[in-house]
N, C-alpha and C positions, 0 to 999 in steps of 0.2 A: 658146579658151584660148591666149595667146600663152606658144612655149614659154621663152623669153629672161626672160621675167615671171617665171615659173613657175622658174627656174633662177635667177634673183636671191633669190626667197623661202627658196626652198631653202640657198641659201649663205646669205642674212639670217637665217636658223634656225641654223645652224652658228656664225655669229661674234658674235650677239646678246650671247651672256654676255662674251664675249671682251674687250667696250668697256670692261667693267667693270675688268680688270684688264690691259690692253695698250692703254695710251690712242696710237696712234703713229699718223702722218698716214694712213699707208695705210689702216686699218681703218675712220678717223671719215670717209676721202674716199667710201669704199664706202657707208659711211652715211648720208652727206648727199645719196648721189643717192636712197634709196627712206625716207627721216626724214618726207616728208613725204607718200609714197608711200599710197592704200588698205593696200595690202599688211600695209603694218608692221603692224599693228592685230591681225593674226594673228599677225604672228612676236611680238607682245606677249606673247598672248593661250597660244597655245602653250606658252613660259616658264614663264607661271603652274599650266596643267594637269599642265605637266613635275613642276613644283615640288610638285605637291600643294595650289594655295593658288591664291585668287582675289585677292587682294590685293594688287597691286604694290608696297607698302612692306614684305611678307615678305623678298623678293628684293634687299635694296639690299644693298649690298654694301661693307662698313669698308675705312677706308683699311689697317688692317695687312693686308690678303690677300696683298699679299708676304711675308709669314712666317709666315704662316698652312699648317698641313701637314694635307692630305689623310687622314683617318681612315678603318679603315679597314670594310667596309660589314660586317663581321660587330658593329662595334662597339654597332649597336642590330639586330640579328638576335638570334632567342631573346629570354631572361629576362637582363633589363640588367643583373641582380644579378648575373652568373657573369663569372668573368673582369674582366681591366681593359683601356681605353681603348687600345687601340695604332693607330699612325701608318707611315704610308708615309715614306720618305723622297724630296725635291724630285728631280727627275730626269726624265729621258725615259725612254718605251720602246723598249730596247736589246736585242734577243737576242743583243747582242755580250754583253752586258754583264752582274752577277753580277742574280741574281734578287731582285725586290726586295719582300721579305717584309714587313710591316709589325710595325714594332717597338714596345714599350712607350715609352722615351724620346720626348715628345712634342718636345723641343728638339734635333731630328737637322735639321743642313741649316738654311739663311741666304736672305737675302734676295740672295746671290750666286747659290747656286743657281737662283731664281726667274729670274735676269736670262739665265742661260746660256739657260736653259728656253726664254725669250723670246726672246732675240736667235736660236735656233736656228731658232722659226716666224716670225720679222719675214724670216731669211734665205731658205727656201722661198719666202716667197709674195713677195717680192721679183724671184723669178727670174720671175714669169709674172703679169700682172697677176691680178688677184681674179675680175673677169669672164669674163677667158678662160680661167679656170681649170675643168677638169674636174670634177663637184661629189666625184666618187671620188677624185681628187686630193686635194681637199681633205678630204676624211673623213680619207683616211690621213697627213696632215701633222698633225692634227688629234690622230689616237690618238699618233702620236709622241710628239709634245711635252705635250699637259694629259693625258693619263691618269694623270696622279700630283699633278694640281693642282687642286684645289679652287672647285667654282664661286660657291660664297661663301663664307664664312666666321662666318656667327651660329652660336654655341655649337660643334661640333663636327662640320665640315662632313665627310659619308662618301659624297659623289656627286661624281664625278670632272669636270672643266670639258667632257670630250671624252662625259661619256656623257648630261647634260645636253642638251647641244650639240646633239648626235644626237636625242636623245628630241624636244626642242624641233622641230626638222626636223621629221621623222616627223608627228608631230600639226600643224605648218602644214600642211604639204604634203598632209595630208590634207582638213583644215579647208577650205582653198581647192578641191580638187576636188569636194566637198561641194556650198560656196558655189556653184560653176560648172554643178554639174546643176541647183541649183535655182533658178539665174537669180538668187543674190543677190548684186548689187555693193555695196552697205552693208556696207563688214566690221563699219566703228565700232561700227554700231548693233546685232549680233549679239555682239560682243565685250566693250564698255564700257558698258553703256547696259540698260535695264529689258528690255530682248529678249534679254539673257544671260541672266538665269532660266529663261528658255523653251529659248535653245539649249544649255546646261548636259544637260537631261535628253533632248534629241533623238538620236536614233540613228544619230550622224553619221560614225560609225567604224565599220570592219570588223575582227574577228581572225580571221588565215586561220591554218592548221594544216595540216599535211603531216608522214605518217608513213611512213615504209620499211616495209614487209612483207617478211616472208623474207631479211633480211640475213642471219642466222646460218649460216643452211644454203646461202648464195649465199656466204661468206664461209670455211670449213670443206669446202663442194669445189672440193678438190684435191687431187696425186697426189702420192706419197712424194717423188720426184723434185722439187726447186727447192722444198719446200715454204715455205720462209721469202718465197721472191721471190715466190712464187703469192699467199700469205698477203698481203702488202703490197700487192700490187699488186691486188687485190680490195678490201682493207678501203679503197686508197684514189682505186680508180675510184669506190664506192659516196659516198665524202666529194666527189668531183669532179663526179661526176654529181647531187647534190642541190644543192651549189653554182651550177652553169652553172642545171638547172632554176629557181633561186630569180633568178635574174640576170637570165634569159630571162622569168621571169612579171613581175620588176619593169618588167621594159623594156615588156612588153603595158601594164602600167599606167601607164606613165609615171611610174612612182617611182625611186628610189634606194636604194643599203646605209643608208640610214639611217635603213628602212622597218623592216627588217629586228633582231628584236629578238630574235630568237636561234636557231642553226643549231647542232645536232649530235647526235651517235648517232642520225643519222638523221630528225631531228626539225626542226622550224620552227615559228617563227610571225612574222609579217607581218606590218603594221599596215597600214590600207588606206581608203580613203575609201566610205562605204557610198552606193554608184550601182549605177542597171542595169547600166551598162559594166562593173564590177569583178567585179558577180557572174558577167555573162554569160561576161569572159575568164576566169574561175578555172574556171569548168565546160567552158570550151572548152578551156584547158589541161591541163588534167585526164585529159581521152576521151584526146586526140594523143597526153598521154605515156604513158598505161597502154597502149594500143596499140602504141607503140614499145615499150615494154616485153615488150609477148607476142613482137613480131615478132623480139625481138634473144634474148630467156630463158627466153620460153615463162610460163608462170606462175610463175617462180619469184619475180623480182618484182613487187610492186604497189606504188603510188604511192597513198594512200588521204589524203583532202581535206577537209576543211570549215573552217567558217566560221561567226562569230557576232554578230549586229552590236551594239552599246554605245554607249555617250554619252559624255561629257566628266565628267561625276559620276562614273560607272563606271571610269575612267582612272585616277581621284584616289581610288578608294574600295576598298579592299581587301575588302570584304564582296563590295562587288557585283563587284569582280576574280574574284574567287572564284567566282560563276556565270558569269559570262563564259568563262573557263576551263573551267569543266565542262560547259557548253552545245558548245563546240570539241569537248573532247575526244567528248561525246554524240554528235555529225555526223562525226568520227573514224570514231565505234565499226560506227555505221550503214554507211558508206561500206563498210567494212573485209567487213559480211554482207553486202552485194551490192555485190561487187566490178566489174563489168564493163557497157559501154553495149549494146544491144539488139544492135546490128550487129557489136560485136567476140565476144558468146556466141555469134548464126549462125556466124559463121565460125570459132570454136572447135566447135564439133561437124559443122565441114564438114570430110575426110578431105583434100581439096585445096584448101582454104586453104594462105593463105603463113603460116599458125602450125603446120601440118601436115604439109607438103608434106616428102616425102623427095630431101633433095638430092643424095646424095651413095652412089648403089647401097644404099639403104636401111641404111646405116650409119648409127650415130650415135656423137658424140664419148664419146671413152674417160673423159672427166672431165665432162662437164657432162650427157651424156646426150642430149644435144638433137642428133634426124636430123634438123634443117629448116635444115643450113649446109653450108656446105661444109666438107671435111676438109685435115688434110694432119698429114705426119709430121713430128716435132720430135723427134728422140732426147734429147733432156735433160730435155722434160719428165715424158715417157710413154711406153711400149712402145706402144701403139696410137697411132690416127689422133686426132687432136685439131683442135677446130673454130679459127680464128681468133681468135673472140674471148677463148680461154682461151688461145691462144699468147701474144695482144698482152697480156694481164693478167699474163702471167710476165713479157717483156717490161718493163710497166710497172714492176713489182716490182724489175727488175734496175737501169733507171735511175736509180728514186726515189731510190738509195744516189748518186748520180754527180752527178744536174743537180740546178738550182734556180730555173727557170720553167718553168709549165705554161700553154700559149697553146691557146686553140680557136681553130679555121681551119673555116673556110668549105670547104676542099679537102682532099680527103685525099693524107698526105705519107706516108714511110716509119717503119713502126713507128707509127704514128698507132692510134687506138680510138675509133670512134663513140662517138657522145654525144648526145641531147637539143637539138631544135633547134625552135622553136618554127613557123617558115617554111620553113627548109629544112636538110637533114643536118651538122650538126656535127661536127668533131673533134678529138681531143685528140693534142698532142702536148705532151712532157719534151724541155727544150732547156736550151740554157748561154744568156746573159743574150748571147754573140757571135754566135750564131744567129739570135737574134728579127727580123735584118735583111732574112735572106736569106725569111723570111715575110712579111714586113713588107704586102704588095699584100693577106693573105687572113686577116688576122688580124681575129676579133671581138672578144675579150676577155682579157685576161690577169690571169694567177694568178699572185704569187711564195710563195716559202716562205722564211717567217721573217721576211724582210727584204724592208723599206719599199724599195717604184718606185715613182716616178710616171713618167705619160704620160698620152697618146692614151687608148690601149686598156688601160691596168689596171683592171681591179674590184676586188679587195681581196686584201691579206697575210692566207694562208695559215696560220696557226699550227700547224706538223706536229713531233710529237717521234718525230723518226726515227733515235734514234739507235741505230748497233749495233757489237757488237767485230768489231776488224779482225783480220788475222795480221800477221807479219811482214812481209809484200810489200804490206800494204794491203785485201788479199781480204778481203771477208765470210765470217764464221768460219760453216762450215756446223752442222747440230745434231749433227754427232758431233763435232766440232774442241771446237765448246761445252762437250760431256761431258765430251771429257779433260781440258779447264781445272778442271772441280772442283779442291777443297781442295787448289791454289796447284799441282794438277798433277801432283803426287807422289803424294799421298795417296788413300784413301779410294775407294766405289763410285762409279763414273763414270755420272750420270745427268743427264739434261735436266731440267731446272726447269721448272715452267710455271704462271705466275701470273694469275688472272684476280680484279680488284676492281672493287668500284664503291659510291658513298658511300649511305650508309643514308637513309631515310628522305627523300630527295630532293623527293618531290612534297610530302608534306605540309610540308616547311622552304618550299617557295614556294607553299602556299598561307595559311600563318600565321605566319611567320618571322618577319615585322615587323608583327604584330597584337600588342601588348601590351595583355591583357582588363585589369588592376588599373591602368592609365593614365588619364588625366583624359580624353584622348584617341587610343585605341587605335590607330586607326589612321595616326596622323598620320607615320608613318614609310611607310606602307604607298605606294608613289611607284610607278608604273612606274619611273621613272628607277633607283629604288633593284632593282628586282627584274631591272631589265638589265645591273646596275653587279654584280650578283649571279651571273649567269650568265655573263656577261663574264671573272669574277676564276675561278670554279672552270673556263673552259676555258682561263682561260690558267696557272693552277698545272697541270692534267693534260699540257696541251700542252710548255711551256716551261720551270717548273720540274720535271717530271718528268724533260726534256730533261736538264739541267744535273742532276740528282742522281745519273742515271745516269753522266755522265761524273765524278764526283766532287766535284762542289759542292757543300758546304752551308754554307757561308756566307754570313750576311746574316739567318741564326734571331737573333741578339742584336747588337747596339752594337759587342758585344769581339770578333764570328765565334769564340766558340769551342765549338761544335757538332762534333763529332768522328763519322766514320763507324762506325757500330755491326758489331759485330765476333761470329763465334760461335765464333770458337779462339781468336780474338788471333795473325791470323796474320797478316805483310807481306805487306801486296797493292799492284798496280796503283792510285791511287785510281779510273781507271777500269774500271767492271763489267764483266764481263765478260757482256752479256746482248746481247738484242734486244729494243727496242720493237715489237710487233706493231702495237700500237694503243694510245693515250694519247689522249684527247678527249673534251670534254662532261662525263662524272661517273665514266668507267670508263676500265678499263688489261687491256693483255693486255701480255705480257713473259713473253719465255722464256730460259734461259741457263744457266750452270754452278750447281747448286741448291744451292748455300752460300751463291753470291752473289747470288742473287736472293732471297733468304729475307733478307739482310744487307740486300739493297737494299729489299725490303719494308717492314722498319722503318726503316728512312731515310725512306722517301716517309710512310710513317705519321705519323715525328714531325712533319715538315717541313708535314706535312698539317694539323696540332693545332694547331700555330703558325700557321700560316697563319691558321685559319678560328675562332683564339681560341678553341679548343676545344669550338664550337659544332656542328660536324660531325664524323662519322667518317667510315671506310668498310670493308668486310669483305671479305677476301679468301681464297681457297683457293689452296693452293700443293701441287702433287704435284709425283712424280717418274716419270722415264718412259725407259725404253732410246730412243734418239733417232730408231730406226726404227719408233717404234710410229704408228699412223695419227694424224696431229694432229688430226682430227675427232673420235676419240677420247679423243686429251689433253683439247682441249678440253669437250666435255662429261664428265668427272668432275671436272676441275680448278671449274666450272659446278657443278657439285654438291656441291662443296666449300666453294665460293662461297656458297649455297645452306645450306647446314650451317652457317658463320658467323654467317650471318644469323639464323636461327635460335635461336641462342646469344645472344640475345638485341641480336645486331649488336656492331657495335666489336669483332671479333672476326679470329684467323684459322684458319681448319682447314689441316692438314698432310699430307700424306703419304699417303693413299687412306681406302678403306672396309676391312672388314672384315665379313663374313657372319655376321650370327648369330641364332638361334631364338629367335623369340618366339611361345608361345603355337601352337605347329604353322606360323607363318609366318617364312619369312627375310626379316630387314631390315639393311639397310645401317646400319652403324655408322662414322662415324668418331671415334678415341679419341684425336686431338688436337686441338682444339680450343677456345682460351683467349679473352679478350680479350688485347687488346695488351699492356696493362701487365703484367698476370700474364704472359704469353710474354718477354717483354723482363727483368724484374727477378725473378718467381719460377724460370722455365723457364731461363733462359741466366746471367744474370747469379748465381741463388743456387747452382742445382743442379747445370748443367754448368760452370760456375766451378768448384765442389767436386769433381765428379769428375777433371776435369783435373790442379786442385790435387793430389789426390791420389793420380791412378793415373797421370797424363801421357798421352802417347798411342799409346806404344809401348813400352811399359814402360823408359821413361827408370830412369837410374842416380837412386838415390834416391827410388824412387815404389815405391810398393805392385805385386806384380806380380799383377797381372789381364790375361791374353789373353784371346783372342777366343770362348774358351769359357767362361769366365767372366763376363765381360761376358752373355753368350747365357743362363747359367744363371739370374744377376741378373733379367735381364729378362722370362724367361720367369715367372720365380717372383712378378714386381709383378703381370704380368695374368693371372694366374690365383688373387691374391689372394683376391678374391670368391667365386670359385669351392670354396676349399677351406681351410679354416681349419687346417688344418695346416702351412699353408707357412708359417705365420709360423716353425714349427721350424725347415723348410726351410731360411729364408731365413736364422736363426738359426746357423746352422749351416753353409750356404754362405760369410759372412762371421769367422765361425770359422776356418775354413781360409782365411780370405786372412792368418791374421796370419804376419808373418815369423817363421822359423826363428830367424834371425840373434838372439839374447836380447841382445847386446852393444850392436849397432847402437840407440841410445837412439833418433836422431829417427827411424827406420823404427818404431819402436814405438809413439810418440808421435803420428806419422801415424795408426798403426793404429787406435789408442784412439779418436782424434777421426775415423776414416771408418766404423769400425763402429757408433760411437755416436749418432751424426747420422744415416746409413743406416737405422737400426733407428727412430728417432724417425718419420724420416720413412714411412716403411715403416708403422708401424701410424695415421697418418692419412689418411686417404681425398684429400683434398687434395693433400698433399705427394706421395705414394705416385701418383698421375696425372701430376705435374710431373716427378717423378723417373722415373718410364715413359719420357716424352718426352725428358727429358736424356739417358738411357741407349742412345734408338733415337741421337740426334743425334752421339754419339760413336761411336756403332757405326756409321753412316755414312762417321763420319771414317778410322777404324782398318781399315774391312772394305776387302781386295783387290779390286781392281777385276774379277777373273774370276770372286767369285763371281755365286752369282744373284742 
């Protein structure tokens, strides 16, 4: 296999669509040397499996495609009857730049647009010819510029020209390795001709799958000390290290990122050419990296692998997608009950093994637990000895806030963290983009974040939402700094926020999301292309627009931007939150920060989430509170069980504030008694009912308000949850609201206030519904009003 061949097909997969709508001398010269080439016959061929369609007159492409706007891929996800048609607007992919939501106006953006768009990728690949262009280079000039461009235009095109582009690769690139074990040079006649019936249904493709075992609990230890930087600095060695391994397996095979059909929370899948070569290196990768694995964490992680193999039917066939997928995850599952190769279980039950061995005076580190390292002391992490590798992950944590490339070297440098290396040790270092020079002799591959390199040694942009509040001098706000930010600082209990979501219903939206059963053709939406365009769009809202919401962005939900930050006092803020991104990627979010404004920022990301995905998706989340020295392995699993309770709740939901212990039946079960969907929390819970109390008690018994202190408020409250419990309280309550009337007989609107807060109070009070909303309004303000000493 000549590999120059093999790298033309690859870019001929890449720029195939492109002809269509960039007719310019460069791209048809590129052309005319492989037009007549075997090869092309596959990058044909490819296109059409992309496409879903055997037909090459599906694929032609109208001359309006310069005005033609990118729809967007929810728009035939689900029941086509819900919601209407919205559009992206012409443009590049910019993390400078505001996020670009897809709107209802299908007439946003000109055939001016489309040219900037062009003349931007005519100016990259201008700079380096096409051939000697790096095919990673070209992937990322590539998401630049068409991921908001449309690769044709019949009816209402919702698959992006860059994800196409991509898909098309992938399946050459595969096709030809195929052709190549099994000695056939005849592309034509396998491709165009009566012997594509035959290789249609042949099982000329691989899906590989790779799954993380024991993130949570590799990601949650760590010490009270630097917890924030520990945090980051784990959740995104674990995203660097599945990255490099997927880099490192493509390169065994001789493929590319644009093999690569979707990476996060831990997860992957691969597209691959089904040969002995592919299987034998995915099983040989596999052993090394689990291995590495014990030798660096002991068991904590496992790297668990399989594989399925399919046809060109199965590609284009959502049914048969659908076992394909479950055959994966089935060799997943297996893998996952016997984890280990024959030679790595001996030496896990040998005492002097290097999985075993005590290095360090039979000490082991104070945070990972592991005696098979060496130790040393870090005063800022930990009162005890700590191993290196949790040094460097604090380390990691502290710079991720500072640089903005991550380069694997061949050598290890200062501050550097092993990593996954397929031949020999790898490692990772965080650099400024002035530094990559002084590496420059030992560099294998490079990571940036956010923002599009090219060279040499890049492999792909990063998409990291790292963003977090600063202080005055620039510091990162630690989690007590965070606390006193609550309610604008002044106000209210000082407690940490801590948010954990992740979108409902996930696996089964891609395993039927674009099957419509009452269609003439159900599945004809059903595309790889479409299901990557799909996984593509929710890691970059979690990633990027999660990014920008946090800092105060939301504009770009409508035409007019006027989407206004949701508010639970209505009080002048920063527009930027005052939070931390833990983790944002793939389907799920952790975030932690002053707990009014992460509760605020919650519904931001919600709605922004609706609109984005056309209402097609939600996601559920749990939001407690927590004194900021409480163990975060703790926060996190109840805020998890909160999460969990949401879900529960039928999804599209959010729970609040903790559990509660109560008797059922001689058994204690955890209750939590907040718990809405979104809409009900936004427009019954804040907007009706803490609206009304504000209205009219204020929040410190302003001049003019009802006077309710903080024992009153506490009487209120007490009296709604115990409701159920005693049917006298309604006297109670009757009667507690009795004595709030003013003294004052004169004072008309204190009386008039009165009238309309007892009377609404009391309504709401004997319905089960209200009387649970008004629970929640009443904790929300007693959050705001309660001193920060007490408990």
């Amino acid at each position: 296999m000549l590999k120059d061949e093999f790298d033309i097909l690859i870019k001929g997969g890449l720029l195939n669509d492109l002809r269509k709508i960039c007719t310019e001398k460069i791209i048809d010269d590129f052309f005319s040397t492989i037009q007549e080439n075997n090869i092309y016959d596959i990058i044909k061929y490819a296109s059409l499996v992309a496409d879903n369609s055997y037909d090459e007159d599906d694929v032609a492409c109208p001359k309006n495609i310069k005005t033609r706007k990118l729809g967007s891929v929810f728009n035939y996800f689900g029941d086509n009857d819900i919601g209407q048609e919205r559009f992206y607007q012409i443009k590049r992919l910019d993390s400078l730049e505001k996020f670009n939501y897809p709107l209802d106006n299908k007439e946003i953006g000109n055939e001016d647009d489309f040219k900037k768009v062009v003349n931007s990728f005519l100016l990259n690949i201008n700079k380096q010819n096409i051939f000697n262009m790096e095919v990673t280079e070209l992937l990322q000039i590539l998401e630049c510029d068409f991921s908001y461009i449309p690769y044709k235009s019949q009816g209402s095109c919702d698959i992006s020209l860059y994800i196409h582009s991509k898909i098309t690769a992938a399946i050459a690139s595969c096709m030809y390795q195929y052709f190549a074990a099994k000695n056939i040079t005849d592309y034509k006649k396998f491709c165009f001709s009566k012997a594509n019936a035959e290789f249609r249904n042949e099982a000329a493709f691989l899906l590989i799958s790779g799954d993380f075992s024991g993130i949570q609990s590799f990601i949650y230890t760590i010490p009270s000390k630097g917890a924030l930087k520990s945090l980051r600095g784990r959740s995104f060695y674990l995203e660097i290290l599945m990255e490099n391994f997927i880099d490192e397996m493509l390169e065994a095979l001789d493929l590319c990122r644009a093999n690569l059909l979707y990476t996060g929370g831990g997860h992957f899948y691969v597209l691959a050419a089904n040969t002995e070569k592919t299987r034998q290196t995915i099983e040989a990768l596999k052993v090394k990296l689990n291995q590495w694995l014990l030798a660096k964490f002991g068991t904590q992680l496992y790297m668990a692998m399989g594989y399925a193999q399919c046809s060109a039917n199965a590609l284009r066939s959502s049914g048969t997608q659908r076992n394909v997928f479950a055959a994966v995850s089935k060799e997943l599952n297996k893998d996952k009950l016997c984890r280990y190769d024959a030679d790595s279980l001996e030496q896990l039950f040998d005492s002097n093994s290097i999985y075993n061995k005590n290095m360090d005076k039979a000490r082991e580190c104070s945070i990972c637990h592991l005696s098979s390292t060496e130790l040393q002391k870090v005063d800022n992490i930990s009162e005890g000895y700590v191993c290196s590798t949790c040094a460097g992950l604090y380390e990691l944590g502290r710079v991720l806030f500072q640089k903005e490339v991550f380069v694997i070297l061949d050598t290890a440098v200062e501050n550097s963290l092993e990593v996954f290396g397929s031949d020999k040790q790898l490692y990772l270092a965080v650099v400024n983009n002035k530094e990559l020079e002084k590496y420059a002799d030992h560099i294998v591959r490079i990571y940036s974040k956010n923002e599009a390199v090219t060279g040499k040694f890049i492999s792909t942009r990063l998409w990291l939402a790292d963003y977090y509040s600063a202080g005055e001098k620039g510091e990162v706000l630690e989690f007590e700094k965070l606390a006193e930010a609550c309610c604008d600082g002044q106000h209210g209990i000082k407690r940490l926020g801590v948010l954990r979501a992740d979108v409902d219903n996930l696996g089964a939206a891609f395993i039927g999301g674009f099957v419509h059963q009452q269609a003439t053709e159900p599945e004809k939406y059903a595309t790889l292309s479409r299901y990557a365009d799909l996984s593509r769009d929710l890691g970059l809202f979690f990633k990027l627009a999660v990014d920008k919401l946090c800092k105060g962005e939301l504009t770009g939900f409508d035409i007019n931007d006027k989407q206004q930050p949701f508010s639970l006092f209505g009080l002048s803020k920063d527009k930027q939150r005052k939070v931390h991104v833990v983790y944002s990627g793939g389907d799920d979010m952790f975030i932690v920060g002053a707990w009014d404004e992460l509760l605020e920022l919650a519904v931001d990301i919600r709605r922004a989430f609706s609109k984005f995905t056309n209402d097609k998706l939600s996601f559920s989340a749990g939001l407690a509170l927590f004194n900021p020295g409480y163990p975060i392995s703790k926060m996190a699993e109840i805020t998890g069980m909160l999460e969990s309770a949401a879900k529960d709740n039928d999804k599209n939901s959010i729970a609040l504030f903790g559990f509660d212990t109560e008797q059922h039946s001689n058994e204690e079960k955890l209750q939590c008694k907040h718990i809405y969907h979104w809409q009900d929390f936004t427009d019954k819970v804040c907007a009706e009912k803490l609206a009304f109390l504000i209205k009219h008690l204020g929040f410190a018994n302003e001049q003019d308000k009802l006077k309710a202190g903080m024992s009153m408020l506490y009487r209120l409250h007490s009296l709604i949850e115990e409701a159920e419990k005693d049917k006298v309280n309604i006297a109670r309550f009757a009667y507690t609201l009795g004595r709030m009337q003013p003294g004052d007989k004169k004072n008309l609107v204190l009386q008039q206030y009165y009238e309309e807060f007892s009377q609404q109070m009391y309504k709401w009070y004997i319905n089960v519904t209200d009387r649970k909303q008004l629970f929640t309004a009443i904790d929300l303000l007693i959050y705001y009003r309660r001193e920060s000493k007490e408990a």
